[in-house]
C-alpha positions in Angstrom: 10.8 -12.9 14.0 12.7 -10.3 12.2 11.7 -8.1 9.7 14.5 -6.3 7.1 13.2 -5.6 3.6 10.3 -3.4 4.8 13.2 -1.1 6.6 15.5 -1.1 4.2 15.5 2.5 2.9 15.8 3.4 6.6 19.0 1.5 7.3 19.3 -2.6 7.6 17.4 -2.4 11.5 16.1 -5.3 13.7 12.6 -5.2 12.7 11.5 -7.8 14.7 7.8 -9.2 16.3 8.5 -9.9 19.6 12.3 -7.9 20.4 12.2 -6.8 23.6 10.2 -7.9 26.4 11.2 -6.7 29.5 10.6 -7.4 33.4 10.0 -4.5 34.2 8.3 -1.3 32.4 10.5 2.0 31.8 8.4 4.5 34.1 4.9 5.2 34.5 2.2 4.5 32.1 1.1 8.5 31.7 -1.8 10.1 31.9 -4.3 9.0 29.3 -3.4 5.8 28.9 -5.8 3.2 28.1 -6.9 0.8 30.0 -8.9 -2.8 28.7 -11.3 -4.6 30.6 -13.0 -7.8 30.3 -14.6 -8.6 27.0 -17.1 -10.3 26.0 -14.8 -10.9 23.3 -13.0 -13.5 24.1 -11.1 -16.0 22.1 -11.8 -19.0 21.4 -10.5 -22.0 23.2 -11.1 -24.5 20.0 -7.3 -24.0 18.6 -8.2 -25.9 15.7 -10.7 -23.5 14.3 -10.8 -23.6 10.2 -12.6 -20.4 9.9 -11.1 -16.8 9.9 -13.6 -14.7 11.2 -15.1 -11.4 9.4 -14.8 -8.2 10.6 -17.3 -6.9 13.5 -19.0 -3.3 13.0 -18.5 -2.9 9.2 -14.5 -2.5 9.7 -13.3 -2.5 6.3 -10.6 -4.8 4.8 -7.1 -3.0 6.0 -5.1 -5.3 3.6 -3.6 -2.3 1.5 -4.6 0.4 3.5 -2.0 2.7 5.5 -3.2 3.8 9.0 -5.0 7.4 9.4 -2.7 8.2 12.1 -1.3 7.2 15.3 -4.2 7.0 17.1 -5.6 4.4 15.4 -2.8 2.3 16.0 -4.2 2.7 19.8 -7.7 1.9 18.9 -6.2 -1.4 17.2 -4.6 -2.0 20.7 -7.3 -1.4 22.3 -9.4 -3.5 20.6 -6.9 -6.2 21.1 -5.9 -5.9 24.8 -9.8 -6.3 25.6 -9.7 -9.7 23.6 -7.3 -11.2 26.2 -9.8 -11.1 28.7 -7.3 -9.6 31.2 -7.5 -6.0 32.7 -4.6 -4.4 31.7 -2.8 -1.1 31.8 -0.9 0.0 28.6 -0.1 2.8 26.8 1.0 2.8 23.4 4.3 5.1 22.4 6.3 6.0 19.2 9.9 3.5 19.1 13.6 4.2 18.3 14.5 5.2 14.7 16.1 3.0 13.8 14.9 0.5 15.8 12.8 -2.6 16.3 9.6 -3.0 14.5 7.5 -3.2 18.0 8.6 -4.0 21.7 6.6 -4.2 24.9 8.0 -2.9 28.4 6.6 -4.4 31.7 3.6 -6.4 33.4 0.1 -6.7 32.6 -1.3 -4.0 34.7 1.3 -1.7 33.5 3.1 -2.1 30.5 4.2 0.0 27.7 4.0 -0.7 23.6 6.9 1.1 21.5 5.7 1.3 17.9 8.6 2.2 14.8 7.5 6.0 13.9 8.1 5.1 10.5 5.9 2.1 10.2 3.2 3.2 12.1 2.4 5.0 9.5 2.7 2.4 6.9 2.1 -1.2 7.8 -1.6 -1.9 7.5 -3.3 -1.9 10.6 -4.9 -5.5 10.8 -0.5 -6.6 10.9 -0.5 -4.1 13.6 -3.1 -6.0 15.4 -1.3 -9.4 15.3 1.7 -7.8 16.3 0.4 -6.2 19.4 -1.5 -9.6 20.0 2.0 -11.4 20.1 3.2 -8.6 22.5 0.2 -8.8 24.6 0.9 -13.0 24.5 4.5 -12.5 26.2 3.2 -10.9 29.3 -0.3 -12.1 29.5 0.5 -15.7 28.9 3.9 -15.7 31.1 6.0 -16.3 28.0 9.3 -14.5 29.6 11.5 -11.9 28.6 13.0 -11.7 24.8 16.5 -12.1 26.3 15.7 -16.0 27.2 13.5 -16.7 24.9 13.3 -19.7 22.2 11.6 -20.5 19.0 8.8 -22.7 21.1 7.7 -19.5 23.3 7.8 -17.5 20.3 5.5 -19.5 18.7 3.4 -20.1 21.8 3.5 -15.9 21.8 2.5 -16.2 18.2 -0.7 -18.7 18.5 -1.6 -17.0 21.7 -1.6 -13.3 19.9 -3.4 -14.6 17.2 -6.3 -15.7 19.5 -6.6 -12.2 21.0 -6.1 -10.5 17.3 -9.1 -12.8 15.5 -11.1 -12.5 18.3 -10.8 -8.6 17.9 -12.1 -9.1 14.3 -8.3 -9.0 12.5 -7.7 -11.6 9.6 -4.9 -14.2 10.2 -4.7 -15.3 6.8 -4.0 -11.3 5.7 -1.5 -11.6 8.5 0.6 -14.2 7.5 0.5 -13.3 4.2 2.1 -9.8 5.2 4.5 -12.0 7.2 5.3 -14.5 4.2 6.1 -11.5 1.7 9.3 -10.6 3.3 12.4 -12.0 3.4 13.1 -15.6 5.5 14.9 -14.9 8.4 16.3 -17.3 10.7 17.6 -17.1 14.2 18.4 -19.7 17.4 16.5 -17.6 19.7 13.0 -17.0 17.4 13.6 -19.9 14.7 12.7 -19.3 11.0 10.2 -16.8 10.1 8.6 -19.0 7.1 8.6 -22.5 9.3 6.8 -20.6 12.0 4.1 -19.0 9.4 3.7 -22.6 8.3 3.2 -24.1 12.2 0.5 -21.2 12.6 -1.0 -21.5 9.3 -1.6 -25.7 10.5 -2.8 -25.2 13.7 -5.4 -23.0 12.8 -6.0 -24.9 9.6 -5.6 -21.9 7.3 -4.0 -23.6 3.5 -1.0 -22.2 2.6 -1.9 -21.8 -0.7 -4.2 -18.9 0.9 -1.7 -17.4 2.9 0.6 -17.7 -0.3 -1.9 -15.5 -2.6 -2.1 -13.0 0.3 1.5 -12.8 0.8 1.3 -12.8 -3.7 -1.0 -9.4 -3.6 1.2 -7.8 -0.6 4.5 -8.0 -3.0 2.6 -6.6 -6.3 1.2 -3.9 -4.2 4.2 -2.3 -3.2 
């Protein structure tokens, strides 16, 4: 799932979801990384859910809203790593510029997330937490590396991640309306970027005419 407007005024990049999964992680987590336990928030098993869920602790909305800094990009993580119900070791680094939008490096116990410098600091954080969540998917959910992948394990990585990000207390429908105001892109090895929005929009019985007025308010806003 590639992503070019947003990056546009950097250079035309591969801004993409789910890049680069690796087997194996490019050195040691360092010191200070987190790591997420068990939850008791887990997601929930009913894939046919019709509700999106509000957000837990008072977050407020982040539909517009630019991230403080980096380190709440790590919170977001955080938040979202616990919601797979797996322990895992991660740690959460600036990417290439330019470069892709987000990539993981690694295994569950010890993985690394590489975040565009740029965008960090400008994609709302409830995106962020979806795209982590479809990271998360690859390696949690055994959903291979990015250099054999296909448009079904994307969109397994995509449904999967989705789970862990709503169960964090992240908005799907803001999500995919984020997602549906760029540019459709289309590729053998991810498939097309609107026909996936639509096959995650249906499974979790979200209308599109919702995710179309998100995707509406994203494009006046900018």
């Amino acid at each position: 799932m590639k992503f070019q407007r947003f990056y546009h005024a950097l250079r035309p990049t591969l801004a993409a979801v789910a890049l680069t999964v690796s087997n194996s992680c490019r050195g040691q987590a360092q010191p200070g990384s987190m790591v997420a336990r068990s939850s008791s928030a887990r997601p929930t098993s009913n894939g046919g859910a019709s509700h999106v869920p509000s957000f837990p602790r008072g977050r407020p909305d982040p539909l517009y809203r630019r991230p403080t800094d980096f380190s709440e990009l790590r919170d977001v993580a955080g938040e979202v790593a616990k919601a797979t119900g797996r322990k895992m070791g991660w740690h959460l680094k600036p990417g290439k510029n330019p470069g892709p939008l987000v990539s993981i490096g690694g295994v569950v116990e010890n993985c690394t997330i590489f975040a565009h410098p740029v965008a960090a600091g400008q994609i709302p954080p409830n995106t962020w937490a979806f795209l982590f969540g479809h990271e998360f998917a690859h390696l949690v959910d055994h959903l291979g590396a990015a250099s054999d992948t296909t448009p079904a394990k994307e969109l397994r990585a995509d449904i999967a991640g989705a789970r862990y990000a709503m169960a964090a207390g992240y908005r799907l429908d803001t999500y995919l309306g984020w997602v549906l105001s760029e540019p459709d892109q289309s590729s053998d090895s991810h498939g097309s970027l609107r026909g996936r929005v639509k096959s995650i929009a249906t499974h979790f019985r979200i209308p599109f005419s919702a995710i179309e007025a998100q995707a509406s308010r994203y494009r006046t806003s900018r």
